[in-house]
ZABA-839152 format. One record per residue: chain; residue in three letters; z negated, x negated, y of N, C-alpha, C, CB in turn. Coordinates in steps of 0.05 Angstrom, whole numbers, m for minus. Each point is the difference from the previous one (the first is absolute). Glycine has a CB too. Example, Ala and Ser with C-alpha at 12.3 -4.5 7.8 and 13.67 -1.06 7.14 Angstrom:
ZABA-839152
   unit   code      nzz      nxx      nyy     cazz     caxx     cayy      czz      cxx      cyy     cbzz     cbxx     cbyy
      A    ALA     m156     m264     m114        0       18       24        0      m18       24      m25       38      m23
      A    SER       39      m31       44       m1      m16       24      m14       15       22       43      m24      m13
//
This chain:
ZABA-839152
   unit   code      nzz      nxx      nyy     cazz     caxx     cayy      czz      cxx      cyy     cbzz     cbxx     cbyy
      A    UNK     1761     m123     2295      m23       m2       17      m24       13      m13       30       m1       40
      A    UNK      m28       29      m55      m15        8      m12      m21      m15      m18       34       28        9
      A    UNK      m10      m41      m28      m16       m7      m21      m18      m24        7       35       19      m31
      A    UNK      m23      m39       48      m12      m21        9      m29        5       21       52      m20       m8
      A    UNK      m58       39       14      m27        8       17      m17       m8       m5        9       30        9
      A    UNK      m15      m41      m26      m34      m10       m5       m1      m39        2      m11       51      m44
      A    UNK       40      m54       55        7      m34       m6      m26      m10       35       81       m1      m28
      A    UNK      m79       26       45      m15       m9       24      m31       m6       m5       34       27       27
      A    UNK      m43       m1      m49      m21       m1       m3      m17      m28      m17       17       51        9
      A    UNK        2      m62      m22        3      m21      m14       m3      m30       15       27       36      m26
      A    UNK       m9      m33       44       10      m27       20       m5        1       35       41       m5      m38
      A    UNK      m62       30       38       m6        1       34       21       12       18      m24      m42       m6
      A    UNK       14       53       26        3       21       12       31      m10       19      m60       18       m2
      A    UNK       66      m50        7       28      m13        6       16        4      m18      m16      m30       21
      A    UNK       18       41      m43       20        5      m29       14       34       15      m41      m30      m58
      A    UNK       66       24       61       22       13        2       23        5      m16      m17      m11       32
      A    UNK       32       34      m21       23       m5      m16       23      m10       24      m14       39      m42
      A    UNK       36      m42       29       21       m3       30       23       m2      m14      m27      m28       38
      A    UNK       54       28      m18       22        4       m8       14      m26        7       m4       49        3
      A    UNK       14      m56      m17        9      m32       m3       39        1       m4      m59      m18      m32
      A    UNK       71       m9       43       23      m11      m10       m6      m20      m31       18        2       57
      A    UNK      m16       m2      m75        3      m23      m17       21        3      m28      m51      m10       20
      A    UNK       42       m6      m37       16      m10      m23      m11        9      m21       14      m38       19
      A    UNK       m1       57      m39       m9        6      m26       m2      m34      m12       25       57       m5
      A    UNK      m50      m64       m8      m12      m22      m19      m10        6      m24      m10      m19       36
      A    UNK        6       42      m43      m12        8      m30      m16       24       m2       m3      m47       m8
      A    UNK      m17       57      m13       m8       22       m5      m26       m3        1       36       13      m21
      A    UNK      m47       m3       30      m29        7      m10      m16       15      m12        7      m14       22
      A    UNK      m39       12      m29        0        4      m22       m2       34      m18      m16      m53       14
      A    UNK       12       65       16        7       28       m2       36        5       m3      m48       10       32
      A    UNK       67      m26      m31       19        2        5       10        2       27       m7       12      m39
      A    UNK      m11      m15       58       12        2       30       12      m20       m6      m30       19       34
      A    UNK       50      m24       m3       18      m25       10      m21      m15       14       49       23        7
      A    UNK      m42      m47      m13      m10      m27       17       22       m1       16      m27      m30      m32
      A    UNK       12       25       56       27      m11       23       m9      m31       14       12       58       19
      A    UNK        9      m72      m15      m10      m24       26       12        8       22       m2      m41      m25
      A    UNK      m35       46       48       14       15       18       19      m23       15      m41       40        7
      A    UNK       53      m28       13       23      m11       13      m15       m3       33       45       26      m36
      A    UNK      m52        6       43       m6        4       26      m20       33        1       51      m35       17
      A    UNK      m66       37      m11      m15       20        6       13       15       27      m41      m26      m25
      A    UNK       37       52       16       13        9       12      m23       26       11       50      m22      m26
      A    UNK      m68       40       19      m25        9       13      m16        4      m26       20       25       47
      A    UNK      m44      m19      m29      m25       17      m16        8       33      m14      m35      m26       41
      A    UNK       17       27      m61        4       31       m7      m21       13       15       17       m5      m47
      A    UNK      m25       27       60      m18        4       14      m27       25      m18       43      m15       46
      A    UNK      m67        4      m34      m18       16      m17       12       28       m2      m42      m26       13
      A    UNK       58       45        6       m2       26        1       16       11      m12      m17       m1       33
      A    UNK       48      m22      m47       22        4      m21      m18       m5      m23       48      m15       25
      A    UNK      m69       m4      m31      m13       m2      m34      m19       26       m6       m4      m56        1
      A    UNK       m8       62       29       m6       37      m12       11       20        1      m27       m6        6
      A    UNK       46       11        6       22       18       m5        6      m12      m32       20        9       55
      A    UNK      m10      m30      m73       10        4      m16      m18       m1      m22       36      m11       23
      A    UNK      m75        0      m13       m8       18      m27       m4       37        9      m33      m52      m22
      A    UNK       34       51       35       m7       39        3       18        8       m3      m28        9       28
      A    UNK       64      m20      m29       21       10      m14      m10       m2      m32       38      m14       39
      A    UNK      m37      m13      m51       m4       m2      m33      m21       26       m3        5      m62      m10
      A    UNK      m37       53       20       m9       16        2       m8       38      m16       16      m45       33
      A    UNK        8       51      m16        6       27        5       12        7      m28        9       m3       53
      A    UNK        8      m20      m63       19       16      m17      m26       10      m27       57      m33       14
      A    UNK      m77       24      m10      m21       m8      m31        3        5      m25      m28        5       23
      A    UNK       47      m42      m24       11       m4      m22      m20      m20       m6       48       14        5
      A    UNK      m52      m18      m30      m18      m28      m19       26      m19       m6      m44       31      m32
      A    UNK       64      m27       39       27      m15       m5      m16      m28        9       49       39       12
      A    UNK      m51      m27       18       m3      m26       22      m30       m5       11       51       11       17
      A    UNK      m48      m35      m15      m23      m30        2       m4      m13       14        5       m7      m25
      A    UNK      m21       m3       30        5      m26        6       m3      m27      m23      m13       23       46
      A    UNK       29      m51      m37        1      m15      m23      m21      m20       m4       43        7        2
      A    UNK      m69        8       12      m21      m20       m4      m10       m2      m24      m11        5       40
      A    UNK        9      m36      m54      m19       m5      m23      m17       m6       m8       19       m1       m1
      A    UNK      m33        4       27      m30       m3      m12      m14       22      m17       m4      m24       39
      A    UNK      m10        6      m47      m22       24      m18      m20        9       23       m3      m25      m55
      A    UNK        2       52       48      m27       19        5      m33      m20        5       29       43      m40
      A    UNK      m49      m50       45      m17       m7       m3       m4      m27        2       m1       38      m18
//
């Protein structure tokens, strides 16, 4: 959920995350899993995606990111 945070800012304020039934189909290109969902199953809610950046947050590590690629400018 972390790393993906800037995908809303990107695709509008209807861009969520959620927790799904489906089918491993392949990799992507970060190496996540592709799934075909099956069945949706809920929303992630805004107040679990800030809890878990003010968990990452906290630890302040440069480990962790997010996997946005855009350029700066």
């Amino acid at each position: 959920m972390y790393d993906y945070r800037h995908v809303r800012d990107l695709r509008g304020p209807g861009v969520r995350p959620w927790v799904l039934v489906g089918r491993h189909c392949g990799r992507g290109p970060d190496n996540e899993p592709l799934v075909r969902c099956l069945r949706q199953i809920a929303w992630i809610s805004d107040l679990a995606l800030t809890e878990a950046q003010e968990l990452v947050e906290a630890q302040g590590s440069r480990e962790w990111g997010p996997l946005d690629r855009r350029r700066p400018g």
